[in-house]
N, C-alpha and C positions, 0 to 999 in steps of 0.2 A: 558253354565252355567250362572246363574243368582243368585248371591249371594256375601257376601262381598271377598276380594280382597284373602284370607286366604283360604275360600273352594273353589272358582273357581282353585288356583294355588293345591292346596291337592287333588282335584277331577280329575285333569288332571294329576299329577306325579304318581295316582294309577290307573289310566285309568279309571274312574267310568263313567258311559257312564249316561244321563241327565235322563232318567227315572227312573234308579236305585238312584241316587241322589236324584229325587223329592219322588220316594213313601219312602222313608225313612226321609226326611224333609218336607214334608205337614203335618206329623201327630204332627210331633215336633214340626211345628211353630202353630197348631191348639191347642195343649197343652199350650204352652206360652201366646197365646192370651188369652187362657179360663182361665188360674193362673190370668192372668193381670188383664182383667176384673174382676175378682172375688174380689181379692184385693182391685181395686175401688171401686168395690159396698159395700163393707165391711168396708173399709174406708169414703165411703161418702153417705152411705145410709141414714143417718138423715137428713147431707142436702139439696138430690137432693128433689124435692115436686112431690107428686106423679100426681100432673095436675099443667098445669098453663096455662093462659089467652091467650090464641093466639091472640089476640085485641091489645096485648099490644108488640107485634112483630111489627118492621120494616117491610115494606113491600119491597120488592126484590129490586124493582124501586128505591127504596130510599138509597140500598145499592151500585148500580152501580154508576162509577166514571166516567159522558159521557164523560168529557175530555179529558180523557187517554186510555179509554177502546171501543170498538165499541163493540155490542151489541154481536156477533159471540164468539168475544174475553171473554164473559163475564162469563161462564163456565169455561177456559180453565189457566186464569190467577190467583194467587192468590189474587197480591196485585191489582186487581179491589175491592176484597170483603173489601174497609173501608167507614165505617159510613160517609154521606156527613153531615154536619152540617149547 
Protein backbone atom coordinates (compact mmCIF):
# COMPACT_ATOMS: atom_id res chain seq x y z
CA UNK A 1 0.00 0.00 0.00
CA UNK A 2 1.03 3.42 -0.82
CA UNK A 3 -0.63 6.12 0.99
CA UNK A 4 -0.60 7.95 4.18
CA UNK A 5 0.08 6.04 7.47
CA UNK A 6 -4.03 5.88 8.30
CA UNK A 7 -5.11 3.82 4.96
CA UNK A 8 -2.10 1.77 4.79
CA UNK A 9 -2.98 0.51 8.58
CA UNK A 10 -7.29 0.40 7.62
CA UNK A 11 -6.35 -1.34 4.37
CA UNK A 12 -4.56 -3.92 6.00
CA UNK A 13 -6.90 -4.55 9.36
CA UNK A 14 -9.79 -5.08 6.54
CA UNK A 15 -7.65 -7.11 4.24
CA UNK A 16 -8.16 -4.75 1.06
CA UNK A 17 -5.89 -6.20 -1.15
CA UNK A 18 -3.67 -3.09 -3.34
CA UNK A 19 -5.81 -3.07 -6.59
CA UNK A 20 -9.09 -2.85 -4.97
CA UNK A 21 -7.54 0.08 -2.99
CA UNK A 22 -6.17 1.70 -6.16
CA UNK A 23 -9.48 1.50 -8.51
CA UNK A 24 -11.24 3.02 -5.78
CA UNK A 25 -8.67 5.95 -4.94
CA UNK A 26 -7.24 6.83 -8.56
CA UNK A 27 -10.62 8.11 -9.22
CA UNK A 28 -10.66 10.07 -5.93
CA UNK A 29 -7.56 11.53 -6.06
CA UNK A 30 -8.20 12.49 -9.87
CA UNK A 31 -11.29 14.24 -8.53
CA UNK A 32 -9.29 16.20 -5.97
CA UNK A 33 -6.87 17.27 -8.31
CA UNK A 34 -9.51 18.37 -10.91
CA UNK A 35 -11.47 20.49 -7.64
CA UNK A 36 -7.92 21.88 -6.85
CA UNK A 37 -6.98 22.91 -10.01
CA UNK A 38 -10.22 24.48 -10.79
CA UNK A 39 -10.10 26.46 -7.74
CA UNK A 40 -6.72 27.93 -8.92
CA UNK A 41 -7.66 28.86 -12.08
CA UNK A 42 -10.75 30.49 -10.61
CA UNK A 43 -8.76 32.09 -8.11
CA UNK A 44 -6.10 33.27 -10.30
CA UNK A 45 -7.15 33.46 -13.58
CA UNK A 46 -6.69 37.31 -14.05
CA UNK A 47 -3.51 37.01 -12.98
CA UNK A 48 -1.91 34.25 -14.73
CA UNK A 49 -1.03 36.06 -18.53
CA UNK A 50 -2.08 34.16 -21.19
CA UNK A 51 1.71 34.36 -22.95
CA UNK A 52 4.79 35.53 -21.89
CA UNK A 53 8.40 36.26 -23.06
CA UNK A 54 10.45 33.09 -23.08
CA UNK A 55 13.60 35.55 -23.76
CA UNK A 56 13.08 36.61 -20.47
CA UNK A 57 13.59 33.19 -18.69
CA UNK A 58 16.71 31.95 -17.05
CA UNK A 59 18.39 29.65 -18.97
CA UNK A 60 18.79 26.04 -17.20
CA UNK A 61 22.67 26.71 -17.11
CA UNK A 62 22.15 29.50 -15.15
CA UNK A 63 20.03 27.85 -12.78
CA UNK A 64 22.45 24.75 -11.82
CA UNK A 65 24.58 25.13 -8.74
CA UNK A 66 28.08 23.53 -10.25
CA UNK A 67 29.39 23.65 -6.75
CA UNK A 68 27.21 21.34 -5.08
CA UNK A 69 25.43 19.71 -7.71
CA UNK A 70 27.17 17.59 -10.65
CA UNK A 71 25.38 17.63 -13.72
CA UNK A 72 23.56 13.86 -13.36
CA UNK A 73 22.52 15.19 -9.94
CA UNK A 74 20.96 18.06 -11.64
CA UNK A 75 17.29 16.48 -12.29
CA UNK A 76 17.13 14.45 -9.29
CA UNK A 77 17.90 17.16 -6.53
CA UNK A 78 15.88 19.97 -5.54
CA UNK A 79 17.88 22.32 -3.83
CA UNK A 80 20.34 22.35 -7.14
CA UNK A 81 17.23 24.45 -8.62
CA UNK A 82 18.46 28.16 -6.90
CA UNK A 83 19.08 31.16 -9.04
CA UNK A 84 23.07 31.72 -9.13
CA UNK A 85 23.58 35.42 -8.87
Amino acid sequence: MISNLVNIVSANFFDIPFDRYAAIMVPVDLAALGATLAVLWLYYRRQVPQTYPVSELLHLSRLFVTDMCSARLFRCWPWCWRPIS
